[in-house]
PDB file of N, CA, C, O and CB in Angstrom:
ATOM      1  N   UNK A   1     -22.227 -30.766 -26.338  1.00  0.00           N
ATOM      2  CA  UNK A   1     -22.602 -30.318 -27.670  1.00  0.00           C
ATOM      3  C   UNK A   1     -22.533 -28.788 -27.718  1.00  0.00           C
ATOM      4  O   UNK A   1     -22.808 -28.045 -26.776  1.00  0.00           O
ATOM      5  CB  UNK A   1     -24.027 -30.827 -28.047  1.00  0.00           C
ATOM      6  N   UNK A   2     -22.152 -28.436 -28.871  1.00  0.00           N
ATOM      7  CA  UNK A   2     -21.484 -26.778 -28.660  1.00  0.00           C
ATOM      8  C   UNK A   2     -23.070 -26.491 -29.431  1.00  0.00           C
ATOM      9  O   UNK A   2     -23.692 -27.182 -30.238  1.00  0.00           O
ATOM     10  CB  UNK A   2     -19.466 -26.097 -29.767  1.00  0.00           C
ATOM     11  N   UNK A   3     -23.464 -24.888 -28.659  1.00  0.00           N
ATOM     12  CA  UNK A   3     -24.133 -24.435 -29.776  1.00  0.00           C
ATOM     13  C   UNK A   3     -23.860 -23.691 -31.244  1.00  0.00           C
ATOM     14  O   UNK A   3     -22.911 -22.918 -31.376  1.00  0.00           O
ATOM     15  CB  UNK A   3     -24.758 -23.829 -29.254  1.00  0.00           C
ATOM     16  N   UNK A   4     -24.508 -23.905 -32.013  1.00  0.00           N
ATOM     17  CA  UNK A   4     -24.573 -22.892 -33.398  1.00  0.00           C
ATOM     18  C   UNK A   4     -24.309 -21.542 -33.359  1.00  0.00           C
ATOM     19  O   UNK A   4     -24.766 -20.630 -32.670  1.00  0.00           O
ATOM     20  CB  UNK A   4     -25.865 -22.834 -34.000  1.00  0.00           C
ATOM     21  N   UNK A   5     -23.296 -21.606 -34.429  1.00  0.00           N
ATOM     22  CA  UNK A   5     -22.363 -19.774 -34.759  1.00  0.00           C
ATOM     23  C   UNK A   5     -23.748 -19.396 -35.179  1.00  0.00           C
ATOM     24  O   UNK A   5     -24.358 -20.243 -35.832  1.00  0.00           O
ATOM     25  CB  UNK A   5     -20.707 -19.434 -36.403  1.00  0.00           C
ATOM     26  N   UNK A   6     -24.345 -18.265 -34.914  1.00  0.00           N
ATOM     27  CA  UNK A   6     -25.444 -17.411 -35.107  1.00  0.00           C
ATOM     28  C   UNK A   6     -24.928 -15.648 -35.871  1.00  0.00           C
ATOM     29  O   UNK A   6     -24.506 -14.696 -35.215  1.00  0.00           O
ATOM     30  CB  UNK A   6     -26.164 -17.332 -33.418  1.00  0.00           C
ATOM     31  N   UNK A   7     -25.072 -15.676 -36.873  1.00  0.00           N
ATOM     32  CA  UNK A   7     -24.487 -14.545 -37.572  1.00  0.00           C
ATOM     33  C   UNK A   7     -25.759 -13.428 -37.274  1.00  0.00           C
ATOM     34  O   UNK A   7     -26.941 -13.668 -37.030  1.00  0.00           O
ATOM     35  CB  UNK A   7     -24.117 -14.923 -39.350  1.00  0.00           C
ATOM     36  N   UNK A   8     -25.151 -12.310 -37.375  1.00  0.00           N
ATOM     37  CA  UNK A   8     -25.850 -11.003 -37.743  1.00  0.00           C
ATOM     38  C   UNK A   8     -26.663 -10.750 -38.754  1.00  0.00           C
ATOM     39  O   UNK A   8     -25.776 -10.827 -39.604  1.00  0.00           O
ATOM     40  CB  UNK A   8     -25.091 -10.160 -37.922  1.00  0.00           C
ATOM     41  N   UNK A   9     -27.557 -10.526 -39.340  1.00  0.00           N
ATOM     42  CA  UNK A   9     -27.708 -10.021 -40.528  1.00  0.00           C
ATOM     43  C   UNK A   9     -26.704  -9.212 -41.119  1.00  0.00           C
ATOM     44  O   UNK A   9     -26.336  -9.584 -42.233  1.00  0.00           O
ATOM     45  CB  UNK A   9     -28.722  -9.424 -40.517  1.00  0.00           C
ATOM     46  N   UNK A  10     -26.013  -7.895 -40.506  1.00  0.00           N
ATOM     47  CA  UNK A  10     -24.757  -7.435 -41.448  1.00  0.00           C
ATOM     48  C   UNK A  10     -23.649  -8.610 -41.725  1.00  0.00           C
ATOM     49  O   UNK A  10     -22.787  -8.379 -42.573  1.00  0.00           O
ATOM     50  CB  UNK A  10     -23.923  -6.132 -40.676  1.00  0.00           C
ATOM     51  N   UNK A  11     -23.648  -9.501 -41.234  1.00  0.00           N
ATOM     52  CA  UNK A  11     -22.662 -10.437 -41.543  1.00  0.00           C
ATOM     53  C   UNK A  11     -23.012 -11.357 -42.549  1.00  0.00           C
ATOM     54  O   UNK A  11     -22.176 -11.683 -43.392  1.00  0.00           O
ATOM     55  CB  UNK A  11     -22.296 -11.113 -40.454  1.00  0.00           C
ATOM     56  N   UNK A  12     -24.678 -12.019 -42.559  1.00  0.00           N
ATOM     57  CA  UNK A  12     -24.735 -12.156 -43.674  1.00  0.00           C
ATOM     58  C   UNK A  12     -24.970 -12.099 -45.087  1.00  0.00           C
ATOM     59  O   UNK A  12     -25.109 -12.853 -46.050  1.00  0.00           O
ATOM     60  CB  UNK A  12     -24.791 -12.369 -43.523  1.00  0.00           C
ATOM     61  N   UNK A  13     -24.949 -10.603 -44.731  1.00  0.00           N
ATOM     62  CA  UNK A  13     -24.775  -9.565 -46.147  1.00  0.00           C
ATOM     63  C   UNK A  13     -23.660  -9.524 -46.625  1.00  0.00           C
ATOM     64  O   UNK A  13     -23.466  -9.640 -47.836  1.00  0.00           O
ATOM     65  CB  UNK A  13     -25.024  -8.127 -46.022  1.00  0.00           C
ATOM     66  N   UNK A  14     -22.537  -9.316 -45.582  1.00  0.00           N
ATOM     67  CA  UNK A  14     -21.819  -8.850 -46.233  1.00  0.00           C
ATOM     68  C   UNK A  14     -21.194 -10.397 -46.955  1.00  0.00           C
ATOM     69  O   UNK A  14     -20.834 -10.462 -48.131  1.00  0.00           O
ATOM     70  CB  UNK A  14     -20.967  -7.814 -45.397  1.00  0.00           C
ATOM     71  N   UNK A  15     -21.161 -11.478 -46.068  1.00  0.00           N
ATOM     72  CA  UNK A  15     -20.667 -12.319 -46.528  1.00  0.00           C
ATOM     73  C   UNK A  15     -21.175 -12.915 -48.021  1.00  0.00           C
ATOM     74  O   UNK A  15     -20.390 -13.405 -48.832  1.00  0.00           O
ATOM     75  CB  UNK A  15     -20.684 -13.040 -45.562  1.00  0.00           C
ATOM     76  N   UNK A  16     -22.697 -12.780 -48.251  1.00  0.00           N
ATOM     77  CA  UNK A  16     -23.063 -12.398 -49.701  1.00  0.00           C
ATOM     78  C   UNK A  16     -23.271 -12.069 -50.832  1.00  0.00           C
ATOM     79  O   UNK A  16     -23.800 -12.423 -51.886  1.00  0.00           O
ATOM     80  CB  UNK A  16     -23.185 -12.295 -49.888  1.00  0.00           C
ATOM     81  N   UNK A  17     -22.413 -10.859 -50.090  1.00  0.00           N
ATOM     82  CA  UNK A  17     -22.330  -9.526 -51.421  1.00  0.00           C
ATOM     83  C   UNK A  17     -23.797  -8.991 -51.289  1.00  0.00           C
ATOM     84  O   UNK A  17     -24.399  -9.194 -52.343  1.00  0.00           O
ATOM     85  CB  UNK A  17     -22.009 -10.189 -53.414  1.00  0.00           C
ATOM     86  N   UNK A  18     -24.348  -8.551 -50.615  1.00  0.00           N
ATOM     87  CA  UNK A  18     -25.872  -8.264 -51.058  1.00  0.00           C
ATOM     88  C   UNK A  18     -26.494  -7.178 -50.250  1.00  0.00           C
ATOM     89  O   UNK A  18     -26.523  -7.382 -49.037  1.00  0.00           O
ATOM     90  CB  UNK A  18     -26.818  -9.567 -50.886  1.00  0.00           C
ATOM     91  N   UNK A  19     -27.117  -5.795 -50.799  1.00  0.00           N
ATOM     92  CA  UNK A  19     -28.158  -5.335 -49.978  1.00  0.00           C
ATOM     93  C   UNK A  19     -28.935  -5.649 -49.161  1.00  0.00           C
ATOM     94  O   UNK A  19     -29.206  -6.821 -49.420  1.00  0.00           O
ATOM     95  CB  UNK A  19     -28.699  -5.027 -50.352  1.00  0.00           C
ATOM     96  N   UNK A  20     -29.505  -5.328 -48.278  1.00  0.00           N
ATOM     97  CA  UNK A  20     -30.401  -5.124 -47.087  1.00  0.00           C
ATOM     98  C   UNK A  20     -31.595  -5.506 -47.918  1.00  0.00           C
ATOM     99  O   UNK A  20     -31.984  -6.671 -48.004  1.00  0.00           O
ATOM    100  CB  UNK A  20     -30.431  -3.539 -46.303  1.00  0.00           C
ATOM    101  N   UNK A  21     -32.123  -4.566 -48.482  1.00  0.00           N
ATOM    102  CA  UNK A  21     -33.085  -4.284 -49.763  1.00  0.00           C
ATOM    103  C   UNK A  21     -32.947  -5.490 -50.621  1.00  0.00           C
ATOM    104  O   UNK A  21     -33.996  -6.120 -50.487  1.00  0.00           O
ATOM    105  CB  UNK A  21     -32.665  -2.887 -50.680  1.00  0.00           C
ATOM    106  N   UNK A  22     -32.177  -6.089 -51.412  1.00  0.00           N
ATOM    107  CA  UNK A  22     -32.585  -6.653 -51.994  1.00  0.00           C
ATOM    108  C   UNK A  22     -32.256  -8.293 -51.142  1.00  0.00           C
ATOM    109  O   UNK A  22     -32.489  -9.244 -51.887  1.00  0.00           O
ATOM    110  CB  UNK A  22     -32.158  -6.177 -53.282  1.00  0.00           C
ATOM    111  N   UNK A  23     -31.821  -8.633 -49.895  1.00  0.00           N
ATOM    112  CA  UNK A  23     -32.102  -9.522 -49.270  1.00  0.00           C
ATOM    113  C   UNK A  23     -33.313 -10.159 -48.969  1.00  0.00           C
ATOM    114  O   UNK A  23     -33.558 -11.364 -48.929  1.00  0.00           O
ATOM    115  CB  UNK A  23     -31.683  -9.290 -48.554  1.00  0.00           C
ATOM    116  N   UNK A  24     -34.404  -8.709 -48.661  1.00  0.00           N
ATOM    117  CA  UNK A  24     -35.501  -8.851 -47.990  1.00  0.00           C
ATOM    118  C   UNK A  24     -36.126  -9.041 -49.448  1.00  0.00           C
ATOM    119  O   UNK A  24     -36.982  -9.924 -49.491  1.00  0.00           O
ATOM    120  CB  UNK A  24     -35.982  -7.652 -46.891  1.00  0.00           C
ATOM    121  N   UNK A  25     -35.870  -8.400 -50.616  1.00  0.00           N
ATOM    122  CA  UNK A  25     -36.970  -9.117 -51.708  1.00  0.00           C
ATOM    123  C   UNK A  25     -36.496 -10.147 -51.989  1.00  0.00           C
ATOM    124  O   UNK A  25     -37.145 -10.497 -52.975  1.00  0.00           O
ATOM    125  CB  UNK A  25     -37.312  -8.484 -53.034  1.00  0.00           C
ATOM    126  N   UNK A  26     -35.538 -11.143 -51.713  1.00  0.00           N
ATOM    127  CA  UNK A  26     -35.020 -12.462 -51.975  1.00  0.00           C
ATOM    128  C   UNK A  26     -36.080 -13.223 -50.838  1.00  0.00           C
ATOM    129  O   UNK A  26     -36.841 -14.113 -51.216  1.00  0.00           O
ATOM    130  CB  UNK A  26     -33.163 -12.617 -51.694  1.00  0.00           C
ATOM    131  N   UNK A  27     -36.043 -12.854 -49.682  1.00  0.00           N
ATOM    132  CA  UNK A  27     -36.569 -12.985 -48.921  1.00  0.00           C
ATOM    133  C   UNK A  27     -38.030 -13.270 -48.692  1.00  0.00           C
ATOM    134  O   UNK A  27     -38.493 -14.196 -48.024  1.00  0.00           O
ATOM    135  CB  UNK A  27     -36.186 -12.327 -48.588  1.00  0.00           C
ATOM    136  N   UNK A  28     -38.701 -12.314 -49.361  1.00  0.00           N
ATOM    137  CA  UNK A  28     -40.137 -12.004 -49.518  1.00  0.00           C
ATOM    138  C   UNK A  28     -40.686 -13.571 -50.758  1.00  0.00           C
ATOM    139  O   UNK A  28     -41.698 -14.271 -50.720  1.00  0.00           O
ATOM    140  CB  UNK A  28     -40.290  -9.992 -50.347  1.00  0.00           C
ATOM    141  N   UNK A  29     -39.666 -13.596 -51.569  1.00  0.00           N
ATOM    142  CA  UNK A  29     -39.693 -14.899 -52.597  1.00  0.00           C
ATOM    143  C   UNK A  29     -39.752 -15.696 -52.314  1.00  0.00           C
ATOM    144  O   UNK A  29     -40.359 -16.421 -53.102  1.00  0.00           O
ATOM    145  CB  UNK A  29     -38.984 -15.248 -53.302  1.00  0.00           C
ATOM    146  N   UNK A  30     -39.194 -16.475 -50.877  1.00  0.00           N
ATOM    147  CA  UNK A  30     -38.888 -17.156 -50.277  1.00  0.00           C
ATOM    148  C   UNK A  30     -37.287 -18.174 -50.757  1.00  0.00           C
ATOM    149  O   UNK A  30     -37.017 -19.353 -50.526  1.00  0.00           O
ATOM    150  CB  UNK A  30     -40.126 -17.638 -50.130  1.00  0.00           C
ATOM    151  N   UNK A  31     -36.733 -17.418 -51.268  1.00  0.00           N
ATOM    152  CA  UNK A  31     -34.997 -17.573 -51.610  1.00  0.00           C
ATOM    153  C   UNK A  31     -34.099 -17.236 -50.819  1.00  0.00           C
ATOM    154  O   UNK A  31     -32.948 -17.396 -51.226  1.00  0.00           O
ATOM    155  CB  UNK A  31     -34.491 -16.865 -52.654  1.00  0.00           C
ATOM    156  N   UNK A  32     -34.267 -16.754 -49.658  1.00  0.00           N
ATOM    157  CA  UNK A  32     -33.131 -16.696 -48.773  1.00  0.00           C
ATOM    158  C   UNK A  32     -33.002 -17.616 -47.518  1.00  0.00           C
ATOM    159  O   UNK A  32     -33.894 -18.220 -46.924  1.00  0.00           O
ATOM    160  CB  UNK A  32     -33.071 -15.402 -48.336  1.00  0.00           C
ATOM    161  N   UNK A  33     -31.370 -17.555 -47.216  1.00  0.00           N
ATOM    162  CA  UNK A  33     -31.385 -18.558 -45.643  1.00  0.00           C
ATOM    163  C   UNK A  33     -32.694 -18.481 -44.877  1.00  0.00           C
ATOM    164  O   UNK A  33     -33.644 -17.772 -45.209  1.00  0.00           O
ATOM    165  CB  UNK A  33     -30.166 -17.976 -44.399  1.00  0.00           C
ATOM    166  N   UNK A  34     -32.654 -19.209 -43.913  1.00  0.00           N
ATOM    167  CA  UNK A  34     -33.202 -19.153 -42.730  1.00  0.00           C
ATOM    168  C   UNK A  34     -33.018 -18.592 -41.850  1.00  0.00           C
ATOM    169  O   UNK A  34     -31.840 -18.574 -41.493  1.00  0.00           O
ATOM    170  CB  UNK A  34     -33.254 -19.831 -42.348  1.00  0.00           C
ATOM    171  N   UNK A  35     -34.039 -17.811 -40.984  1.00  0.00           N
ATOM    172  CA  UNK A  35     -33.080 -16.949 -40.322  1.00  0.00           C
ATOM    173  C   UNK A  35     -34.600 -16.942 -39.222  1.00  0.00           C
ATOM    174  O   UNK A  35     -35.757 -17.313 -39.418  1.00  0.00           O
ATOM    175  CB  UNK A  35     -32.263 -15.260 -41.309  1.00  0.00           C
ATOM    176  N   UNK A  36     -33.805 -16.250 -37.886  1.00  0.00           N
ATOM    177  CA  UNK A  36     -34.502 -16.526 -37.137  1.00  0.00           C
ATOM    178  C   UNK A  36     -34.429 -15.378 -36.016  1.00  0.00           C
ATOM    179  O   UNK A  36     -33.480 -14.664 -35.690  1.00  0.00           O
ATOM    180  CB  UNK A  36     -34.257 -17.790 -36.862  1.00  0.00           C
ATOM    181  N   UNK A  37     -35.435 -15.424 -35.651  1.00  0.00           N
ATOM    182  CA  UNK A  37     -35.799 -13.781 -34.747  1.00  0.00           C
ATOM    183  C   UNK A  37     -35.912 -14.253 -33.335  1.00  0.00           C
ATOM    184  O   UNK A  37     -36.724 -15.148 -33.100  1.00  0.00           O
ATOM    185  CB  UNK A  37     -37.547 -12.833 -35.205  1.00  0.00           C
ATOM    186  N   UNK A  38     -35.321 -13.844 -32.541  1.00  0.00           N
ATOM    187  CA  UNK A  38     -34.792 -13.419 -30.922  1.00  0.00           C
ATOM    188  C   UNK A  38     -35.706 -13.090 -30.333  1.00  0.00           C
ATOM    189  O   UNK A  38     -36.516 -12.368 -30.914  1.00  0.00           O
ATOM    190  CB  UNK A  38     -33.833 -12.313 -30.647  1.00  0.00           C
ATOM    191  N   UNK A  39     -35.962 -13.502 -28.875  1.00  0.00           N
ATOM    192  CA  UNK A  39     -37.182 -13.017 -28.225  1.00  0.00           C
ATOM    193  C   UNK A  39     -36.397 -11.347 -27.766  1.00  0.00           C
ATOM    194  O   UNK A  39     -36.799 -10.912 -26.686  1.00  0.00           O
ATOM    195  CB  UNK A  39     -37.797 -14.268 -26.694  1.00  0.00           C
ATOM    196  N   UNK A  40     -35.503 -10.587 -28.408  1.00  0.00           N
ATOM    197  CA  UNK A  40     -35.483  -8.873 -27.983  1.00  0.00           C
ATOM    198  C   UNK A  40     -35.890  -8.977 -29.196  1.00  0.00           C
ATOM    199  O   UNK A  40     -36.471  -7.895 -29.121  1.00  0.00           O
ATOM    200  CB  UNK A  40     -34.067  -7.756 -27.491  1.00  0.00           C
ATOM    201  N   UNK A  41     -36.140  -9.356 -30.405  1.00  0.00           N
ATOM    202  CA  UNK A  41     -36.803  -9.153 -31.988  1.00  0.00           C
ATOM    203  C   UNK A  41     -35.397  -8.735 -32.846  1.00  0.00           C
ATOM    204  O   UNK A  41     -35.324  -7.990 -33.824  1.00  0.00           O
ATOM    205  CB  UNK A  41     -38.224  -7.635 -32.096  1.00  0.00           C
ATOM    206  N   UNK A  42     -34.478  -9.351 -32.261  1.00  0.00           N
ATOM    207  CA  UNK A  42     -33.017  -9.266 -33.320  1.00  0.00           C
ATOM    208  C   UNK A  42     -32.962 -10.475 -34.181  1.00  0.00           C
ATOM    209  O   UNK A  42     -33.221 -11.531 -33.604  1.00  0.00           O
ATOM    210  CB  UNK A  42     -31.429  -9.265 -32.423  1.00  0.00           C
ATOM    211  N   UNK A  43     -32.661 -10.537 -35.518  1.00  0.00           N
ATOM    212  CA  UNK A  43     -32.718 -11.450 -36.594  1.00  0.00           C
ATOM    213  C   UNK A  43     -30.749 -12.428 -36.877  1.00  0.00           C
ATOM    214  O   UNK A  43     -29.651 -12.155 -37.360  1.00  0.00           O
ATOM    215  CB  UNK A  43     -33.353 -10.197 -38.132  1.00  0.00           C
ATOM    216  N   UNK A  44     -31.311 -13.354 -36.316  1.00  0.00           N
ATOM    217  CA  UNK A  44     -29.892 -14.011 -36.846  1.00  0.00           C
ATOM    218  C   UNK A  44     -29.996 -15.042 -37.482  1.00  0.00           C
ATOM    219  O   UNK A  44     -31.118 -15.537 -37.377  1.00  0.00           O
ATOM    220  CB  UNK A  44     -28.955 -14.385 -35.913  1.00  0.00           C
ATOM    221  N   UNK A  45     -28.974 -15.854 -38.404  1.00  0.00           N
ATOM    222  CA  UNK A  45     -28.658 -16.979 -39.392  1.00  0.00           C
ATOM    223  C   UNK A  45     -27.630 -17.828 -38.634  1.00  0.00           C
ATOM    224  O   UNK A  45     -26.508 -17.397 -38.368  1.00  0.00           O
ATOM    225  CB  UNK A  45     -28.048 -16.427 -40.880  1.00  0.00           C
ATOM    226  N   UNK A  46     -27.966 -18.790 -38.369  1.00  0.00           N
ATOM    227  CA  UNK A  46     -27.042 -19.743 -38.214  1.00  0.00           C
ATOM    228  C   UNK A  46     -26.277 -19.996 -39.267  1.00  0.00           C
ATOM    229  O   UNK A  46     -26.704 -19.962 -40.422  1.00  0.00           O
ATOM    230  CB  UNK A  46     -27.539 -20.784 -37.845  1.00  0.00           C
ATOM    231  N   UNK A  47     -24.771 -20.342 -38.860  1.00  0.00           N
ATOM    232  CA  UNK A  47     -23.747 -20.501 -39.884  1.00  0.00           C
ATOM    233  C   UNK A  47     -24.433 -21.807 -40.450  1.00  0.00           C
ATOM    234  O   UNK A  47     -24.905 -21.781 -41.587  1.00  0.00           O
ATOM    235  CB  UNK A  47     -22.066 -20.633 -39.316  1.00  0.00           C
ATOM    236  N   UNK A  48     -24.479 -22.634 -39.888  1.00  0.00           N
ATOM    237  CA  UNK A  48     -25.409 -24.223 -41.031  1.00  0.00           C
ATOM    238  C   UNK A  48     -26.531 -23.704 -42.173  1.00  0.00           C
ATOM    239  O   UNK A  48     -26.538 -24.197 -43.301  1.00  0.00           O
ATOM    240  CB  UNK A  48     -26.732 -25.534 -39.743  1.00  0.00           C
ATOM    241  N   UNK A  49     -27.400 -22.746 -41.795  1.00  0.00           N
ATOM    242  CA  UNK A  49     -28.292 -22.611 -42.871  1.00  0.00           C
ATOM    243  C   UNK A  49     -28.208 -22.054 -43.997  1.00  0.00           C
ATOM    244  O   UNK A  49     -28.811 -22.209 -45.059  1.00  0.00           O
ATOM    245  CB  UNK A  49     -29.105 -22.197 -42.578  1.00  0.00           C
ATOM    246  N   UNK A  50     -26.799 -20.898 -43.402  1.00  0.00           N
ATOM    247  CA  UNK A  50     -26.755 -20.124 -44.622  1.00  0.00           C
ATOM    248  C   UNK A  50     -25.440 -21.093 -45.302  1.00  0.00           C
ATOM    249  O   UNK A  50     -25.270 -20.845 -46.496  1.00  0.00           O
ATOM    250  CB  UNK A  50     -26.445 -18.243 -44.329  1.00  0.00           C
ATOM    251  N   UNK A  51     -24.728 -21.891 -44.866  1.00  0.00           N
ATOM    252  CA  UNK A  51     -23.816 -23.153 -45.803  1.00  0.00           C
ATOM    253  C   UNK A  51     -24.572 -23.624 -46.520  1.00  0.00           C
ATOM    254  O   UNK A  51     -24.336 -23.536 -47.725  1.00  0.00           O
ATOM    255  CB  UNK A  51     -23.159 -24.409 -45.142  1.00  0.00           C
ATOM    256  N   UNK A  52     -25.878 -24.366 -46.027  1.00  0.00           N
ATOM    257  CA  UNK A  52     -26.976 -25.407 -46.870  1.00  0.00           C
ATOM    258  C   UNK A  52     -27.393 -24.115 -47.561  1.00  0.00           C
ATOM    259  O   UNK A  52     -27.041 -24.222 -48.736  1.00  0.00           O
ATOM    260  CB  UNK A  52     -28.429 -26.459 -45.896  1.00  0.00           C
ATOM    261  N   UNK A  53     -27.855 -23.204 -47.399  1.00  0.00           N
ATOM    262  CA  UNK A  53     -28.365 -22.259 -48.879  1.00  0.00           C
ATOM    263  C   UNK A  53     -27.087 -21.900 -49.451  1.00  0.00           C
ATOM    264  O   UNK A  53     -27.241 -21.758 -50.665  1.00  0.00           O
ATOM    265  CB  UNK A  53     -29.341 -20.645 -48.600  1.00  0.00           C
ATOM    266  N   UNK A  54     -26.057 -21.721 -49.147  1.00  0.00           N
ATOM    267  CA  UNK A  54     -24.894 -21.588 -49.994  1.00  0.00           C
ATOM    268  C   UNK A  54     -24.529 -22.863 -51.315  1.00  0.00           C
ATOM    269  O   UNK A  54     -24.277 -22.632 -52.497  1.00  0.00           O
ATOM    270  CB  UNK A  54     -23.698 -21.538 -48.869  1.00  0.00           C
ATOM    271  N   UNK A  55     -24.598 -23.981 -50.740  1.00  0.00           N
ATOM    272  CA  UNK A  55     -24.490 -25.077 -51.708  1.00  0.00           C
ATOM    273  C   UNK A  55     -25.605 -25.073 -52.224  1.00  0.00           C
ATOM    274  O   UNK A  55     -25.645 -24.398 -53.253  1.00  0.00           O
ATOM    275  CB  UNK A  55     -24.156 -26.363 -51.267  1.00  0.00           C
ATOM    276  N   UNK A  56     -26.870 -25.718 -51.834  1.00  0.00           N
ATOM    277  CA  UNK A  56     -28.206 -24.915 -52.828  1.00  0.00           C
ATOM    278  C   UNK A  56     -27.803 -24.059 -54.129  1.00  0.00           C
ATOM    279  O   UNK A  56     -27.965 -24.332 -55.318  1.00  0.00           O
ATOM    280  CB  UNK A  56     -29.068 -23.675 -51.835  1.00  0.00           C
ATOM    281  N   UNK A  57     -27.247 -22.976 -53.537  1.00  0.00           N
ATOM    282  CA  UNK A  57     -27.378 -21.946 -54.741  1.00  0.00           C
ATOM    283  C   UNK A  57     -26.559 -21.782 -55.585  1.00  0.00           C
ATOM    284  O   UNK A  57     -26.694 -21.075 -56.583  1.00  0.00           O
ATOM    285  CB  UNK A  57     -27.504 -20.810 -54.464  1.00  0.00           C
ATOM    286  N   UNK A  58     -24.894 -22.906 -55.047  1.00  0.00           N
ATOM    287  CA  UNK A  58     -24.088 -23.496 -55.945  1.00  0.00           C
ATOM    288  C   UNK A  58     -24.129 -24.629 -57.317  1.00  0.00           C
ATOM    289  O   UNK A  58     -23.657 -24.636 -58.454  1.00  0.00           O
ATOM    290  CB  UNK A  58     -23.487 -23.884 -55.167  1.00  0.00           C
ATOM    291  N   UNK A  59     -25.080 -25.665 -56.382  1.00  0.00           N
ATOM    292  CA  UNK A  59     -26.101 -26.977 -56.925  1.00  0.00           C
ATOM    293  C   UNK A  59     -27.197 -26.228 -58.618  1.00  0.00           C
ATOM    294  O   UNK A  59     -27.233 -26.478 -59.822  1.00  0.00           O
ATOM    295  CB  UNK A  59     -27.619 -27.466 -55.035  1.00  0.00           C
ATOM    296  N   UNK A  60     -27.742 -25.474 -57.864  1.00  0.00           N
ATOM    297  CA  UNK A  60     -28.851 -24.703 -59.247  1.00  0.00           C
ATOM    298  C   UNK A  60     -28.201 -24.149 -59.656  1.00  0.00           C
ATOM    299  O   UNK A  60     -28.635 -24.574 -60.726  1.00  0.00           O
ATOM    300  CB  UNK A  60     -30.094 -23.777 -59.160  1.00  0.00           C
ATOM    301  N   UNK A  61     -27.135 -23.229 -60.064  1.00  0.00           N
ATOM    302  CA  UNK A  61     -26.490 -22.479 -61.359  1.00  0.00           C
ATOM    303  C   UNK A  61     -26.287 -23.111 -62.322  1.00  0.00           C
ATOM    304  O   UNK A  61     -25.800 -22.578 -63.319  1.00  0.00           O
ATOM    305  CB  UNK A  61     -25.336 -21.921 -61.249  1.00  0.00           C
TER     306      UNK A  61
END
């Protein structure tokens, strides 16, 4: 079993279109992927979560 593509946060900004800033107030809402913090305290998204919030946010428009 392979593990999960684990993106950057700049990656999934950019792949977004979206500020830093206004990620984290998407964020703070509780509207953004899932994302998950590293025991060095680095923040990454698995490619699956941010697909399932991608269709999500296709689904509600």
């Amino acid at each position: 079993m392979s593990r999960p593509k684990l993106l950057k946060l700049p990656e999934v900004l950019e792949e977004i279109d979206m500020s830093r800033a206004a990620f984290y107030r998407m964020r703070a809402r509780g509207n953004a992927p899932k994302l998950i913090k590293l025991p060095n305290g680095q923040i990454r998204c698995r490619r699956d979560d941010l697909d399932d919030w991608l269709t999500n946010c296709q689904e509600a428009a």
